[in-house]
C-alpha beads as a LAMMPS data file, in Angstrom:
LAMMPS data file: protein, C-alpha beads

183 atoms
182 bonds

1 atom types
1 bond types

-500.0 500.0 xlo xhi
-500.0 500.0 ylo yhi
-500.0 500.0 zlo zhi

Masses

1 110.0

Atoms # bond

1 1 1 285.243 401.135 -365.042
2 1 1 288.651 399.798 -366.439
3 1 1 291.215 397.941 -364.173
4 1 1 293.628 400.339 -362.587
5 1 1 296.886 398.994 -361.680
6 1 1 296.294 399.694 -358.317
7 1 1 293.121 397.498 -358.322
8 1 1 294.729 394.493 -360.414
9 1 1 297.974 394.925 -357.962
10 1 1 296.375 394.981 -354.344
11 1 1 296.752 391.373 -353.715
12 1 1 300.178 391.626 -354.283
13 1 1 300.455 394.778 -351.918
14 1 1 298.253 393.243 -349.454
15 1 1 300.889 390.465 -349.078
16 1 1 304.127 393.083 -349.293
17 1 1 302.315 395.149 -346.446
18 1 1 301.378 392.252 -344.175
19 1 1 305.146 390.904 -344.473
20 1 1 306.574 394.477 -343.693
21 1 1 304.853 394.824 -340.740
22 1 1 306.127 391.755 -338.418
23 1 1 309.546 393.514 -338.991
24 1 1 308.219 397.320 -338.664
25 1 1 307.199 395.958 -334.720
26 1 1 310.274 394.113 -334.191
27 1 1 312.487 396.812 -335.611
28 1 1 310.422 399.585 -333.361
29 1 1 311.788 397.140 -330.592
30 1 1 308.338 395.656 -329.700
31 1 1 307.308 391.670 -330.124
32 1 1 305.559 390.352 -333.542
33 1 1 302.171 390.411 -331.529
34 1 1 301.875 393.657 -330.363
35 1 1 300.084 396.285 -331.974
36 1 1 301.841 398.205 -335.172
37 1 1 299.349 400.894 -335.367
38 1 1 301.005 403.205 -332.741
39 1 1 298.320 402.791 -329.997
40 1 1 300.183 402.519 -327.043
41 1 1 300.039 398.727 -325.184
42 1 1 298.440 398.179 -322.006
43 1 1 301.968 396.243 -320.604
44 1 1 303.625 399.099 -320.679
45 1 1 303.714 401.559 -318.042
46 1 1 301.709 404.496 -317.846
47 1 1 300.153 403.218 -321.121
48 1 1 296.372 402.937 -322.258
49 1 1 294.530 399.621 -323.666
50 1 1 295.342 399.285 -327.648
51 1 1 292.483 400.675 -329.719
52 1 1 290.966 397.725 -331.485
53 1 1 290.785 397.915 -335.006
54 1 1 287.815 398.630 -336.613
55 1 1 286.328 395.535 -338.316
56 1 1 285.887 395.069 -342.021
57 1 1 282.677 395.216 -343.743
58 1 1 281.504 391.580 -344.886
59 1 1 280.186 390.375 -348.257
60 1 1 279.464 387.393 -349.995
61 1 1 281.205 387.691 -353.944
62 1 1 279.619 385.242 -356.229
63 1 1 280.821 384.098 -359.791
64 1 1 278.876 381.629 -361.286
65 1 1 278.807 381.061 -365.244
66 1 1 280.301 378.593 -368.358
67 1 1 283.172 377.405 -370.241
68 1 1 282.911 376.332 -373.777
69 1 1 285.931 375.265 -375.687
70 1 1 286.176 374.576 -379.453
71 1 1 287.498 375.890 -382.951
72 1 1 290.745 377.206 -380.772
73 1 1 288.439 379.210 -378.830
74 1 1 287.835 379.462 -375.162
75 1 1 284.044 381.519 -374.213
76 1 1 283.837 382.502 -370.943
77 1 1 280.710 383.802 -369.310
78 1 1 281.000 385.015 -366.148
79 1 1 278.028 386.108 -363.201
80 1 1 278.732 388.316 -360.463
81 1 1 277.238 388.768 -357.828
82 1 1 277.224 390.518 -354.142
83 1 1 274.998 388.521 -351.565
84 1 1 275.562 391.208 -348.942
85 1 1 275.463 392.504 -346.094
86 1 1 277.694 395.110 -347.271
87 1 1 278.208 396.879 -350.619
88 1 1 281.547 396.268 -353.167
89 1 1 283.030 399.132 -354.224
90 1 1 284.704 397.109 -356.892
91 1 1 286.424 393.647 -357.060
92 1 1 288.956 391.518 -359.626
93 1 1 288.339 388.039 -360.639
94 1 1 291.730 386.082 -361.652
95 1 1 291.192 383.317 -364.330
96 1 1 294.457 381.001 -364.791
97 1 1 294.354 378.692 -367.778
98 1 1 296.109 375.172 -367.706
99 1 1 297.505 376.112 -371.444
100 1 1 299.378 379.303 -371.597
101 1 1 296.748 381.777 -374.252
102 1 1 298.302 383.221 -377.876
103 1 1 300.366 386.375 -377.390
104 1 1 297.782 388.498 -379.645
105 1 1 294.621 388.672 -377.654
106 1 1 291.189 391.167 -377.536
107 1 1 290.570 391.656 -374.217
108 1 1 287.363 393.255 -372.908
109 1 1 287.701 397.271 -371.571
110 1 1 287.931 395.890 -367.952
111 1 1 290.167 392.877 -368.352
112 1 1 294.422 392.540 -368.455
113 1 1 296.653 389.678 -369.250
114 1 1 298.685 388.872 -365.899
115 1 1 301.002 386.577 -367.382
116 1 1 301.630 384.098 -369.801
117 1 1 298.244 382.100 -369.133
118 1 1 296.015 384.983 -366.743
119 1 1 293.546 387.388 -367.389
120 1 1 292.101 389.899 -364.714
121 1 1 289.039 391.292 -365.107
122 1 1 287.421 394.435 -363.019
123 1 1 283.547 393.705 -362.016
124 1 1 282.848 396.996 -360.998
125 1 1 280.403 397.764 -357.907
126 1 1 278.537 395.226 -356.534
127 1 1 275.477 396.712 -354.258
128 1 1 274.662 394.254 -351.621
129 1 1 271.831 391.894 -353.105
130 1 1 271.847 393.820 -356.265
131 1 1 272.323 393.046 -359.740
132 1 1 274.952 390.813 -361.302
133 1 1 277.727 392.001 -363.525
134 1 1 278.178 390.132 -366.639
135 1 1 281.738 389.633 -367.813
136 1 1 281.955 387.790 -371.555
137 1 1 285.493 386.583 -372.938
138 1 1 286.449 385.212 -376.320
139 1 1 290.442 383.981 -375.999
140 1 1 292.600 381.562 -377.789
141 1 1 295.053 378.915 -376.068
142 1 1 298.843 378.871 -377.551
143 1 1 299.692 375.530 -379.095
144 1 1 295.886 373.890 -379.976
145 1 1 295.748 372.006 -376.819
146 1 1 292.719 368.959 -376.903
147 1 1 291.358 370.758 -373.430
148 1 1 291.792 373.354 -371.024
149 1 1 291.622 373.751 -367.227
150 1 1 290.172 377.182 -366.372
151 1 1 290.446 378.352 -362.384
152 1 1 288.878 381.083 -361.337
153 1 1 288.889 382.972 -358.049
154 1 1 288.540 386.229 -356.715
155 1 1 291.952 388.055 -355.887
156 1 1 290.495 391.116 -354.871
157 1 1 287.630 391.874 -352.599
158 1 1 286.954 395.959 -352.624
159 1 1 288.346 396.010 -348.918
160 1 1 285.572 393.586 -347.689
161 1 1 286.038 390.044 -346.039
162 1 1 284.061 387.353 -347.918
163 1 1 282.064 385.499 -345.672
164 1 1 281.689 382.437 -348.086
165 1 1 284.677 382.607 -350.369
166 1 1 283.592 378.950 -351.891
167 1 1 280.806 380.507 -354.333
168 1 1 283.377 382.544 -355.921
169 1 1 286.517 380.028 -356.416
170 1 1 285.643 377.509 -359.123
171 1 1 287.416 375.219 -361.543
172 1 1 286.573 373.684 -364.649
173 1 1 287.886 371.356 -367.513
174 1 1 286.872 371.923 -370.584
175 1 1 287.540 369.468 -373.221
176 1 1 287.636 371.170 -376.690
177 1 1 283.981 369.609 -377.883
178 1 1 282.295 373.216 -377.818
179 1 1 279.902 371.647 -374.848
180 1 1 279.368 374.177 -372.220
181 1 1 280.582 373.410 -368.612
182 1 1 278.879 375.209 -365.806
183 1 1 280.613 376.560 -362.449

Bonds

1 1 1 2
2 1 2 3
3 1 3 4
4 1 4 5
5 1 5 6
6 1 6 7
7 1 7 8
8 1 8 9
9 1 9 10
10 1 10 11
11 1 11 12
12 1 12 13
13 1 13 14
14 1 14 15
15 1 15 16
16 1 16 17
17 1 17 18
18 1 18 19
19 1 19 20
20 1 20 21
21 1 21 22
22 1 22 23
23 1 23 24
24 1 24 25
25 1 25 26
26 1 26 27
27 1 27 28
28 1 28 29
29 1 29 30
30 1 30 31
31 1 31 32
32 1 32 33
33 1 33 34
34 1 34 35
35 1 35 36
36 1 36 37
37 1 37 38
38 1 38 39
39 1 39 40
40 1 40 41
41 1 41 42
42 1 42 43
43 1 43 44
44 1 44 45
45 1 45 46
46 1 46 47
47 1 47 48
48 1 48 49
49 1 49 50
50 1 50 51
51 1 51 52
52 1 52 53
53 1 53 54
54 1 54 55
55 1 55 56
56 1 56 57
57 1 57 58
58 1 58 59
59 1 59 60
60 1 60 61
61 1 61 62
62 1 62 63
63 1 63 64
64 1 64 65
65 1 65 66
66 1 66 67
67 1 67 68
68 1 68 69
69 1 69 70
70 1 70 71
71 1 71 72
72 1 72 73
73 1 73 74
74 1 74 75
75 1 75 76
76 1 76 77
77 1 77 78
78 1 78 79
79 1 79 80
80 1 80 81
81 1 81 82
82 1 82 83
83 1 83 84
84 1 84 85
85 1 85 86
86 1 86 87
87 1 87 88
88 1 88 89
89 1 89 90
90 1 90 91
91 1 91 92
92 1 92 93
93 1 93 94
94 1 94 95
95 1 95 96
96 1 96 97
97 1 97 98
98 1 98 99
99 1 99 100
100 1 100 101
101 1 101 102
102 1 102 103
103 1 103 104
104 1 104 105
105 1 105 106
106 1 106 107
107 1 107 108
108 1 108 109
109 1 109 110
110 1 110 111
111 1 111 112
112 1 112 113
113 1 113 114
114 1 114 115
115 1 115 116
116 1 116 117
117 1 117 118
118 1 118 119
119 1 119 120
120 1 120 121
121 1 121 122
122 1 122 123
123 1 123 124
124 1 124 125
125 1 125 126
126 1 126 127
127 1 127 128
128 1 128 129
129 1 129 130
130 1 130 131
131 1 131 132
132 1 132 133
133 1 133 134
134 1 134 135
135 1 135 136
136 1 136 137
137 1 137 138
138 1 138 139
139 1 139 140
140 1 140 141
141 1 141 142
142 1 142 143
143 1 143 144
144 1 144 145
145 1 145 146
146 1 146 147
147 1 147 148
148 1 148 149
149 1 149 150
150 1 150 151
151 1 151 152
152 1 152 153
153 1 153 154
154 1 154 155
155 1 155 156
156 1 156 157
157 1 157 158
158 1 158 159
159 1 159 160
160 1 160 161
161 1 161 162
162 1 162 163
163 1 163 164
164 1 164 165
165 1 165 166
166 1 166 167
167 1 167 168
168 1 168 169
169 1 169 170
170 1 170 171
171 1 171 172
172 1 172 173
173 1 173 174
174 1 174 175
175 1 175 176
176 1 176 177
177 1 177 178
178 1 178 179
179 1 179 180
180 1 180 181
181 1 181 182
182 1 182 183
């Protein structure tokens, strides 16, 4: 499944939607804590208790893999995986280099630059406690650095709250030797 805009943007919207809403309530002439979803408040008159949201569904992303750097050439091999309870529809890992990559790059079907030095790449679905995606790069560095830092993380989540976001947010240096360096 290739990375839609929509997918590689929704961390971005998630923030732009979160800071629109403080001033949607105090613009509709209610306080920054009160509900925005239209439910009327139980301090009002007359009104009904707010309708609690409904909660999300919880996973537990995974990325585990390597780094090898030599020859001007940064492999990347990366696991992932959905621990469960719940199923990912699809989710975007975000790898930022320390060294910004050359211009001219062949990116995998599911992966776009983001910048000057990151890639995003799609996973795809992720049943709970179901196979791992595999997700292979071959990129260059700009400039023939001696080593690169490569931090990966997950920016998008499918909708679900990660219940242990510290298996999936991993950094690693990677001296250019062509030794492989786990995460």
């Amino acid at each position: 499944m290739p990375l839609s805009a929509t997918a590689a943007m929704a961390a971005a919207m998630t923030v732009l939607v979160a800071a629109a809403v403080p001033g949607a309530a105090a613009s509709a002439g209610t306080s920054p804590e009160a509900p925005t979803s239209g439910a009327p408040t139980s301090d009002l008159p007359g009104s009904a208790a707010p309708v609690p949201e409904a909660p999300l569904p919880e996973a537990d992303l995974s990325h585990h893999g390597y780094v090898s750097f030599s020859n001007g050439h940064i492999a990347i091999r990366i696991r992932s995986e959905n621990l469960g309870p719940s199923d990912v529809t699809a989710s975007t890992v975000r790898l930022r280099f320390s060294a910004p990559l050359a211009v001219t790059q062949e990116l995998p079907y599911d992966c776009l630059r983001s910048g000057k030095a990151t890639v995003l790449c799609e996973t795809g679905g992720l049943r709970a406690g179901g196979g791992a995606r595999q997700t292979a790069l071959d990129l260059q560095p700009a400039g023939g650095p001696d080593e690169v830092i490569v931090r990966l993380d997950t920016v998008w989540s499918g909708g679900v709250r990660d219940t242990d976001p510290k298996n999936d947010v991993h950094q690693v240096l990677a001296p250019a030797t062509g030794d492989a360096y786990a995460f």
